[in-house]
Each structure stands twice: as C-alpha cells, then as structure tokens.
PyMOL Python script that loads the backbone (N, CA, C, O; Angstrom):
from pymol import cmd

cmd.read_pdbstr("""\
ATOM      1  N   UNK A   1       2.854   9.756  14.420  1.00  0.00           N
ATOM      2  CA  UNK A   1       3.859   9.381  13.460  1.00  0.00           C
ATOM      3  C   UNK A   1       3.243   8.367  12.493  1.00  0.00           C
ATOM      4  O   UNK A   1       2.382   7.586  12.900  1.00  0.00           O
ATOM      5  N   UNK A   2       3.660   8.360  11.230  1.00  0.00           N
ATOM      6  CA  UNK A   2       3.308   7.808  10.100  1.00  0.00           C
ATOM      7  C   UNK A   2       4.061   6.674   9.604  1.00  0.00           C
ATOM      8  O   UNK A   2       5.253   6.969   9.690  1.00  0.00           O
ATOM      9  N   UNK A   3       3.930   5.655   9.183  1.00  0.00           N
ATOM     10  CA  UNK A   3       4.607   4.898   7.921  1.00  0.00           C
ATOM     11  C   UNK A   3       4.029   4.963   6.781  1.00  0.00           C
ATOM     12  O   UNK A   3       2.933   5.500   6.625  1.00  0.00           O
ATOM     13  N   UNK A   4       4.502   4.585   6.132  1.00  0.00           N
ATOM     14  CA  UNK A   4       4.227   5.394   4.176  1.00  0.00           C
ATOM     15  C   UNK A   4       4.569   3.906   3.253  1.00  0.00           C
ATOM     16  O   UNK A   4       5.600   3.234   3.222  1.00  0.00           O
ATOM     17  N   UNK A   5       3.347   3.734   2.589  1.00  0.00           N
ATOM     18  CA  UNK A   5       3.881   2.459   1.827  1.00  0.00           C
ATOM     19  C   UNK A   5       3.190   2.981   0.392  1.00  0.00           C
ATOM     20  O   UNK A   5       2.224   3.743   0.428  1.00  0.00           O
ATOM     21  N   UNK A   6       3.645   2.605  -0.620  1.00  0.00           N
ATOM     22  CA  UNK A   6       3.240   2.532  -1.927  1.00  0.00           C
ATOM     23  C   UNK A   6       2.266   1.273  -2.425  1.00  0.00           C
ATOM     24  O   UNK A   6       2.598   0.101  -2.251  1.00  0.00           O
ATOM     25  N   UNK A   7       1.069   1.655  -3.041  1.00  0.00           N
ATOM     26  CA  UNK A   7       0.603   0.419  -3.896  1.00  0.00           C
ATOM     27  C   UNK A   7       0.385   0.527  -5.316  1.00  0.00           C
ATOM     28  O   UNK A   7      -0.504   1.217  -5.816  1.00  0.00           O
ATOM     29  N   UNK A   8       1.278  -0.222  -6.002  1.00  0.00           N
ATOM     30  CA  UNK A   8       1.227  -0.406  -7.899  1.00  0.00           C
ATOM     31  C   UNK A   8       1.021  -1.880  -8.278  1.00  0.00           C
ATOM     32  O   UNK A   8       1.212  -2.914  -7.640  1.00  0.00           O
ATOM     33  N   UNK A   9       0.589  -1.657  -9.465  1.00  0.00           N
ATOM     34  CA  UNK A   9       0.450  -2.897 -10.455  1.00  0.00           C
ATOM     35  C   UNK A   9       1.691  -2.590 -11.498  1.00  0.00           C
ATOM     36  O   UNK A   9       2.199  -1.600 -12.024  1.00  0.00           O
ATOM     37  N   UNK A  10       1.893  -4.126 -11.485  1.00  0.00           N
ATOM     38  CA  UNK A  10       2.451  -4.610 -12.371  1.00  0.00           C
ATOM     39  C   UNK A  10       2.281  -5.712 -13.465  1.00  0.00           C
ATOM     40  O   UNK A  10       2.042  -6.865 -13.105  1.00  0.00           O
ATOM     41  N   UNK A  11       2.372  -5.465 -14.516  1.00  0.00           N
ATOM     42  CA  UNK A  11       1.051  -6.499 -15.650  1.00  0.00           C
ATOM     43  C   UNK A  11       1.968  -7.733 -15.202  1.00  0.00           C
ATOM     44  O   UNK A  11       1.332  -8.703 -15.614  1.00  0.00           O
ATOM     45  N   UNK A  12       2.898  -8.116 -14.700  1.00  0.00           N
ATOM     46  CA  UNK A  12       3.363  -9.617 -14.739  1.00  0.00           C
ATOM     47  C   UNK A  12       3.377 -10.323 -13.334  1.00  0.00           C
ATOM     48  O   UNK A  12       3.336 -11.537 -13.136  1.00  0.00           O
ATOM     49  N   UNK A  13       3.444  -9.304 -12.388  1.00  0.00           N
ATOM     50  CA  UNK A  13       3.200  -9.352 -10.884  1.00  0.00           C
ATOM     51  C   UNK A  13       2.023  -9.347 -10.124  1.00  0.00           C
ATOM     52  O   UNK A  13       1.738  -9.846  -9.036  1.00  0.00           O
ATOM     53  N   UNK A  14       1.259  -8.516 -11.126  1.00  0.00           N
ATOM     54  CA  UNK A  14      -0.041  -8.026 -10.516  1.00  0.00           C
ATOM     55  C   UNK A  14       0.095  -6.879  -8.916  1.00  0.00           C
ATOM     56  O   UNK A  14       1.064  -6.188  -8.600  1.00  0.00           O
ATOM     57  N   UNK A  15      -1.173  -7.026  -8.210  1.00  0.00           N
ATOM     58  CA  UNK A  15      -0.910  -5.802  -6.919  1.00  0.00           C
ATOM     59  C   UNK A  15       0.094  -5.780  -6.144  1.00  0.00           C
ATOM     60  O   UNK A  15      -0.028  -6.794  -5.457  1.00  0.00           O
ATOM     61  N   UNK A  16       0.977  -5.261  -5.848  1.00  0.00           N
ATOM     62  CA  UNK A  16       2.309  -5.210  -4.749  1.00  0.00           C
ATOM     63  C   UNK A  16       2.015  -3.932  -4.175  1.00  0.00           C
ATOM     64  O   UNK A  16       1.409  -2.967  -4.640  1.00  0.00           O
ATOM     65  N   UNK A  17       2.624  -4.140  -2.956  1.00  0.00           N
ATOM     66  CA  UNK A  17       2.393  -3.471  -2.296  1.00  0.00           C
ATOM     67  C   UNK A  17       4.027  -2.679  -1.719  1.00  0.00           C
ATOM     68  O   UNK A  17       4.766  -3.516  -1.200  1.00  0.00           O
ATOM     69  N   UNK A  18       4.509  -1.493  -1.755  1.00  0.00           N
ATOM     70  CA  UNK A  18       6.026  -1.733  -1.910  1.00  0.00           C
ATOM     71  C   UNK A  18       6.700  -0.483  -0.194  1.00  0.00           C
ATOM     72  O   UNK A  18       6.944   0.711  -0.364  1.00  0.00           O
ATOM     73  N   UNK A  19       6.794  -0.933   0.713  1.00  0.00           N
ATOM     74  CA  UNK A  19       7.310  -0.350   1.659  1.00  0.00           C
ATOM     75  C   UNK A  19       8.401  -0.328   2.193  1.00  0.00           C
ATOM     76  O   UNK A  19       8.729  -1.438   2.611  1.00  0.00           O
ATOM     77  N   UNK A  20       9.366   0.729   2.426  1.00  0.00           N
ATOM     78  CA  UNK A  20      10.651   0.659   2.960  1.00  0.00           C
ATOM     79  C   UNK A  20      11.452  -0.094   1.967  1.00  0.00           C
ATOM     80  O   UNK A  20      12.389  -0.789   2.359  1.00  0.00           O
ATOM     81  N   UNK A  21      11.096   0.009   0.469  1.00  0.00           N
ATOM     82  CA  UNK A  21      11.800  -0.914  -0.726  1.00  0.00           C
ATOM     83  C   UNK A  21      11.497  -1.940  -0.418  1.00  0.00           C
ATOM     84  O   UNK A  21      12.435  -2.618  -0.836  1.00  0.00           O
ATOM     85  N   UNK A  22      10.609  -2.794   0.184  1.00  0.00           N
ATOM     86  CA  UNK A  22      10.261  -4.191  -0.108  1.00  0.00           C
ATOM     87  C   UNK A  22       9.220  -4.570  -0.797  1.00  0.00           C
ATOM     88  O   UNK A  22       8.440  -3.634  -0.972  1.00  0.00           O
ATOM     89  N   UNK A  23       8.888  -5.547  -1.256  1.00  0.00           N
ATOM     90  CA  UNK A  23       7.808  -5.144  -2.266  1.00  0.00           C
ATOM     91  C   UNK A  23       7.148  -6.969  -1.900  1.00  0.00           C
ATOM     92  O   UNK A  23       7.750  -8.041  -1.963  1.00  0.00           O
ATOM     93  N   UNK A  24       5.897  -6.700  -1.574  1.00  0.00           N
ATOM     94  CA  UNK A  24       4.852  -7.479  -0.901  1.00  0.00           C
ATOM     95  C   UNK A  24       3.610  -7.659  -1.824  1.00  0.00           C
ATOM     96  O   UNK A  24       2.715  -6.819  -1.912  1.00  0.00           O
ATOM     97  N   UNK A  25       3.651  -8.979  -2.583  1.00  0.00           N
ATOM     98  CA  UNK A  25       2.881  -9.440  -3.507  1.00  0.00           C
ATOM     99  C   UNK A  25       1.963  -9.638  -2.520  1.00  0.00           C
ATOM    100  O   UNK A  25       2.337 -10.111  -1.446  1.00  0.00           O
ATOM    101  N   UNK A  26       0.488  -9.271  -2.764  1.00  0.00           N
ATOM    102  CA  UNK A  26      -0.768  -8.743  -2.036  1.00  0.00           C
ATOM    103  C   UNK A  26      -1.918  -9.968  -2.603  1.00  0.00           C
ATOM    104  O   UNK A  26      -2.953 -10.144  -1.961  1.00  0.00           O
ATOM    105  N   UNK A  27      -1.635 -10.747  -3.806  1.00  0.00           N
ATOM    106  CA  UNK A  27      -2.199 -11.917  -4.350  1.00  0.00           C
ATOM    107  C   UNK A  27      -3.826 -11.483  -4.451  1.00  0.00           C
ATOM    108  O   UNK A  27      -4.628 -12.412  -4.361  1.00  0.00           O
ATOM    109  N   UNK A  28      -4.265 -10.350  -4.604  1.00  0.00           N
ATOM    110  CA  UNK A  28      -5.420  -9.467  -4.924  1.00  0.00           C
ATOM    111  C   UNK A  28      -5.429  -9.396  -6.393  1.00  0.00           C
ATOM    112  O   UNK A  28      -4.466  -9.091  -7.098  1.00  0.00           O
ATOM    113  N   UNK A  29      -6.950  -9.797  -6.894  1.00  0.00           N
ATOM    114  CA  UNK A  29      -7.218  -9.389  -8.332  1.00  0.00           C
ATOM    115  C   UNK A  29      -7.685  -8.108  -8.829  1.00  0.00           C
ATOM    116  O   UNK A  29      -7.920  -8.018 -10.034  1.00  0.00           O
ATOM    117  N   UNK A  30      -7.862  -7.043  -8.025  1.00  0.00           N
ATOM    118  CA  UNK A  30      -8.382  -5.810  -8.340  1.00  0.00           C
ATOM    119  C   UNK A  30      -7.912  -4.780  -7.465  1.00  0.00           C
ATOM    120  O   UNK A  30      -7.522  -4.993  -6.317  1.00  0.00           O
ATOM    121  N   UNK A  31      -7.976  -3.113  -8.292  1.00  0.00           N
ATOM    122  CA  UNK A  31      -7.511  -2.242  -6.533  1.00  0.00           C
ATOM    123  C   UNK A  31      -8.541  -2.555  -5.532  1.00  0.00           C
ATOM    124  O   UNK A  31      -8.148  -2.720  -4.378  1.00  0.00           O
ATOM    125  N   UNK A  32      -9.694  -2.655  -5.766  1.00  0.00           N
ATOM    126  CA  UNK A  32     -10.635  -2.574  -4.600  1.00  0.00           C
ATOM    127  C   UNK A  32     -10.744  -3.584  -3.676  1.00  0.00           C
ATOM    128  O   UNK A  32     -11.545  -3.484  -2.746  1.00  0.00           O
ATOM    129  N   UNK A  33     -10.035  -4.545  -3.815  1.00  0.00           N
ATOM    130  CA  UNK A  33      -9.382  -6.200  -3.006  1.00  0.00           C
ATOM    131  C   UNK A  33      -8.261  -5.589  -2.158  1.00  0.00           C
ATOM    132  O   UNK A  33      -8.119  -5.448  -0.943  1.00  0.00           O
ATOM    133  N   UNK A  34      -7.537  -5.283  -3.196  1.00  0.00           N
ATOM    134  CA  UNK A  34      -6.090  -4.750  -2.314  1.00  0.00           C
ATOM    135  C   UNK A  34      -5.989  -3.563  -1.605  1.00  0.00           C
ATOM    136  O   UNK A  34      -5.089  -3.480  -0.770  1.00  0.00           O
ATOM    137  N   UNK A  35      -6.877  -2.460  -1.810  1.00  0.00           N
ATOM    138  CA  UNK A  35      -7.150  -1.797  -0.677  1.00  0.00           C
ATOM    139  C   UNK A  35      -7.747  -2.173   0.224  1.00  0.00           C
ATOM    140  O   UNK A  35      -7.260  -1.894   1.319  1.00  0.00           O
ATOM    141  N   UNK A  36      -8.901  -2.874   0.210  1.00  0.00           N
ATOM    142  CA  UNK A  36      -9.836  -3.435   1.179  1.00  0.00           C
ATOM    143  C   UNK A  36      -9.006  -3.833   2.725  1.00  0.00           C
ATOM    144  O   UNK A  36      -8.939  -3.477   3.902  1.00  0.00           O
ATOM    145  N   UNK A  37      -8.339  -5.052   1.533  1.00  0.00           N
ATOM    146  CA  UNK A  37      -7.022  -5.839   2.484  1.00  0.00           C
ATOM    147  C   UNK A  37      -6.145  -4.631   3.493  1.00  0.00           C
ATOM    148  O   UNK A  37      -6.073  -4.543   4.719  1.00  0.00           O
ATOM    149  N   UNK A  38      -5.627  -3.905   2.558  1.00  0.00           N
ATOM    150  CA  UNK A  38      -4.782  -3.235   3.662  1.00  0.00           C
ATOM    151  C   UNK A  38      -5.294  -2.275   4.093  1.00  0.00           C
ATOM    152  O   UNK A  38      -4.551  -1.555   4.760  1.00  0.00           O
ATOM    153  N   UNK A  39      -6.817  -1.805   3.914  1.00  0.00           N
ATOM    154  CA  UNK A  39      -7.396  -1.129   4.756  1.00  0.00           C
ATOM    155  C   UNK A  39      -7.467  -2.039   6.182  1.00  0.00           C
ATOM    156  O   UNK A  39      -7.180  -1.394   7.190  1.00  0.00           O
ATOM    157  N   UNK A  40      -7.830  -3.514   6.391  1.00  0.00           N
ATOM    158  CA  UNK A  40      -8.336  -4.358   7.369  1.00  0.00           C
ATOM    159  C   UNK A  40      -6.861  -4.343   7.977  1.00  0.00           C
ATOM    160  O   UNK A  40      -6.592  -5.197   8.822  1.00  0.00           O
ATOM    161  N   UNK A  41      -5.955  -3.478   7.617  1.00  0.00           N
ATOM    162  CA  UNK A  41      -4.566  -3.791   8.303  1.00  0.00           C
ATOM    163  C   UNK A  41      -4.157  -2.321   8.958  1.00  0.00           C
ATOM    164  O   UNK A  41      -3.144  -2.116   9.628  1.00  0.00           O
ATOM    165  N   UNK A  42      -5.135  -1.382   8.626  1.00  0.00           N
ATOM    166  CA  UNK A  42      -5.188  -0.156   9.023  1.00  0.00           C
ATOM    167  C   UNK A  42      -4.465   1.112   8.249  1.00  0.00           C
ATOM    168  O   UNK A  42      -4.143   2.228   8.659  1.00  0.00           O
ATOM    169  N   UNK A  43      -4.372   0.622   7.257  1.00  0.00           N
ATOM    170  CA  UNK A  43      -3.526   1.394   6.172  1.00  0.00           C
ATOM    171  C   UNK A  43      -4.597   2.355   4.717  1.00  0.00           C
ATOM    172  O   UNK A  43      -5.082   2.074   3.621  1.00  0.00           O
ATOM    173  N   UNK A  44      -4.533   3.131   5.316  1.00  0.00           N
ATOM    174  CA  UNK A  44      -5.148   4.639   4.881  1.00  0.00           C
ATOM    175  C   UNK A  44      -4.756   5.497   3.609  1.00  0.00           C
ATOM    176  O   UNK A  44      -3.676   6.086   3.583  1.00  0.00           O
ATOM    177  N   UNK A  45      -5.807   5.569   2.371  1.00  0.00           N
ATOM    178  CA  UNK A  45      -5.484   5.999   1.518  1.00  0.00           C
ATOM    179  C   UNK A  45      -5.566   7.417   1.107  1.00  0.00           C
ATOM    180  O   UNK A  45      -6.509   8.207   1.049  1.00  0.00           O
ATOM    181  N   UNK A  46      -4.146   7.522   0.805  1.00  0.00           N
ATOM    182  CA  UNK A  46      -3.435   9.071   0.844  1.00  0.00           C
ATOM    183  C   UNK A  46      -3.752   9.776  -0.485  1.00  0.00           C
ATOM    184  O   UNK A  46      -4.425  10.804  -0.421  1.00  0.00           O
ATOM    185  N   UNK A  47      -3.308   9.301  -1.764  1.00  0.00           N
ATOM    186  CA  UNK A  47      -3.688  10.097  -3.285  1.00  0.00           C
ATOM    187  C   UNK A  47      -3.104   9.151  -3.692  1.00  0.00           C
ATOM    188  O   UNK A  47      -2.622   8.171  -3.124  1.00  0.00           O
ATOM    189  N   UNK A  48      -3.161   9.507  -4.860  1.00  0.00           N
ATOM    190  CA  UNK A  48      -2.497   8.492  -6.200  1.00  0.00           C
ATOM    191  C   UNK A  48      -1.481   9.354  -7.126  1.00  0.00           C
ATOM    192  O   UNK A  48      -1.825  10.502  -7.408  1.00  0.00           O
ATOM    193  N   UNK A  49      -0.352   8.898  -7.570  1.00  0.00           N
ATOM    194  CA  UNK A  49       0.790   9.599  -8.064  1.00  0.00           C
ATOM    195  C   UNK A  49       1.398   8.899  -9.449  1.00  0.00           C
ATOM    196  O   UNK A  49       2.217   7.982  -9.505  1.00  0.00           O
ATOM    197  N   UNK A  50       0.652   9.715 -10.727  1.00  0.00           N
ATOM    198  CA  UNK A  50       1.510   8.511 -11.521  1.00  0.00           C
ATOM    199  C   UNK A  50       2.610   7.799 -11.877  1.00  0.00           C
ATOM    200  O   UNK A  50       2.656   7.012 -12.821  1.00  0.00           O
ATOM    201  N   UNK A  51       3.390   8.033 -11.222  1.00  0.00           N
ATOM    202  CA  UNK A  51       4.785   7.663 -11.065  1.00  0.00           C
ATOM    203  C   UNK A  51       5.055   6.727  -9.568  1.00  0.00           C
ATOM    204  O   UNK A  51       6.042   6.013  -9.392  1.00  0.00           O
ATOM    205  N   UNK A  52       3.921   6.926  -8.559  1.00  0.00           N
ATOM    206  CA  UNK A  52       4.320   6.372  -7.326  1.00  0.00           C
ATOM    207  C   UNK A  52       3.334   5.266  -6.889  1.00  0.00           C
ATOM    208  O   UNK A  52       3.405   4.461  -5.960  1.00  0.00           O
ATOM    209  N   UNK A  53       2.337   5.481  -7.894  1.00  0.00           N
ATOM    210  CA  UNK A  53       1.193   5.060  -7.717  1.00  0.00           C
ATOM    211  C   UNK A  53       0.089   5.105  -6.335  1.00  0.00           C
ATOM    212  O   UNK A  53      -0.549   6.113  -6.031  1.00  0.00           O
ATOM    213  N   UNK A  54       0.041   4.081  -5.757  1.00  0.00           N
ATOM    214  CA  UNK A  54      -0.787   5.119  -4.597  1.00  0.00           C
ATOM    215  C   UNK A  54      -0.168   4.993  -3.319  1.00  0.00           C
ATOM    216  O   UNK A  54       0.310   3.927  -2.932  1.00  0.00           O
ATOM    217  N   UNK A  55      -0.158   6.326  -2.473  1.00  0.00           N
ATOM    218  CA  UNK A  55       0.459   6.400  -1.514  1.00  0.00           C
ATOM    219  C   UNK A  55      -0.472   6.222  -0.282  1.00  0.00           C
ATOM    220  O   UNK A  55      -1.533   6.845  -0.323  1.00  0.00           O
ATOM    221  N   UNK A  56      -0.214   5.450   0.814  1.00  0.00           N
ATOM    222  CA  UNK A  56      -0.931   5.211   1.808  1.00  0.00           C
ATOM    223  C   UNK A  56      -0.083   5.212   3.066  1.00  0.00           C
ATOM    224  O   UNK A  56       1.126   5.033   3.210  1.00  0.00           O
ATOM    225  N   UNK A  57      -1.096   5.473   3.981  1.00  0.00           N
ATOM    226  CA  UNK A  57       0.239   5.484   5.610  1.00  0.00           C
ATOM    227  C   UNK A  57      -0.756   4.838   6.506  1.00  0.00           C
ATOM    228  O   UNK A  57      -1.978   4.856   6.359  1.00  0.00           O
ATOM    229  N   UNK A  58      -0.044   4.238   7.497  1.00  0.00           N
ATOM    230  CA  UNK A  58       0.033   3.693   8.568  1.00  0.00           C
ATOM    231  C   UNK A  58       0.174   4.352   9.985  1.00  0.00           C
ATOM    232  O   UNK A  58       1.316   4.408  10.440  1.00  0.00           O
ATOM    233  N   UNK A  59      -0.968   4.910  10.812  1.00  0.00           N
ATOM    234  CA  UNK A  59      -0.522   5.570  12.156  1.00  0.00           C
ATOM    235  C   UNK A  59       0.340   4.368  13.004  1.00  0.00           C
ATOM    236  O   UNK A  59       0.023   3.190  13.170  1.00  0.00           O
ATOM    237  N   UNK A  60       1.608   5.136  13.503  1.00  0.00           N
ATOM    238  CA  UNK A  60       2.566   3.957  14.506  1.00  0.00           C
ATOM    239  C   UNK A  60       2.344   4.532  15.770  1.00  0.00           C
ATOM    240  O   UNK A  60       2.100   5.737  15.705  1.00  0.00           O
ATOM    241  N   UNK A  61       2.354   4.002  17.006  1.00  0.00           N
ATOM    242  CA  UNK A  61       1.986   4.310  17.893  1.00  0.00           C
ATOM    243  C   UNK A  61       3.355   5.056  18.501  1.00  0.00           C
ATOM    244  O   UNK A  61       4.393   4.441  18.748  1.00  0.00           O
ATOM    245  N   UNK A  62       3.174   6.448  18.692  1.00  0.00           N
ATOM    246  CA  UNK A  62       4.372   7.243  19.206  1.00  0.00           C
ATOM    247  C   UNK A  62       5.574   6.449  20.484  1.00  0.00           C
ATOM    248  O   UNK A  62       5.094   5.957  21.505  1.00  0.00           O
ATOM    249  N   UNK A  63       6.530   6.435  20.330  1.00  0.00           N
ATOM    250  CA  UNK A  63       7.685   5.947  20.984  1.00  0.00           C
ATOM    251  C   UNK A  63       7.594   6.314  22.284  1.00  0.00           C
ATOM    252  O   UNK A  63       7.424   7.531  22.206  1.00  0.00           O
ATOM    253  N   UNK A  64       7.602   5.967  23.653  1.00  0.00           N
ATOM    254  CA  UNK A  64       7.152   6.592  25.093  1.00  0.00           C
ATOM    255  C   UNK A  64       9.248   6.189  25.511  1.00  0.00           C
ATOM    256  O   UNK A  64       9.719   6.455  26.617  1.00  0.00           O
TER     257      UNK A  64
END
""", "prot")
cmd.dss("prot")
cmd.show_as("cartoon", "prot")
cmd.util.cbc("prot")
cmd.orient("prot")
C-alpha cells in the first residue's frame, strides 16, 4: 500500500510539499534539495504533472 504526496513551487512560498491537503513548507532552495530530503524520508519519485506537479509515494507497511 501506498501514500501519495504532491511536490510544487510556489514563487512566494517556495518548495511545499502538499499531502492529504496539507501543505508542508520543505524550506529547500532547489528541486534537487527537496527531493533529496524526502527521498531520506523514503518518498519515491513517481512523474511530474503540470497541473499536479510532482507526484511521489510512500510504501506504508500493510495493516496485519
């Protein structure tokens, strides 16, 4: 099972990171910072969508 988070810029916000509608200022100056980062958090890059910007997921450990 997956979680699914979005990452966009915003020229006044800069990198956010936006999951489950929350939106998580990432305080990264470049994409390659802010992926890095949430690569080191285990978060896996999916494609890029111009409208969604980039989509990434998270393996969750299945429910027992």
């Amino acid at each position: 099972m997956y979680e699914y988070g979005n990452l966009i810029y915003d020229a006044t916000e800069g990198w956010l990171f936006v999951k489950q509608g929350k939106k998580e200022d990432l305080k990264t100056e470049t994409l390659i910072s802010s992926l890095n980062g949430l690569g080191k958090k285990g978060w896996e890059l999916v494609t890029y969508d111009s409208e969604l910007g980039y989509l990434l997921k998270l393996r969750k450990e299945k429910d027992k």
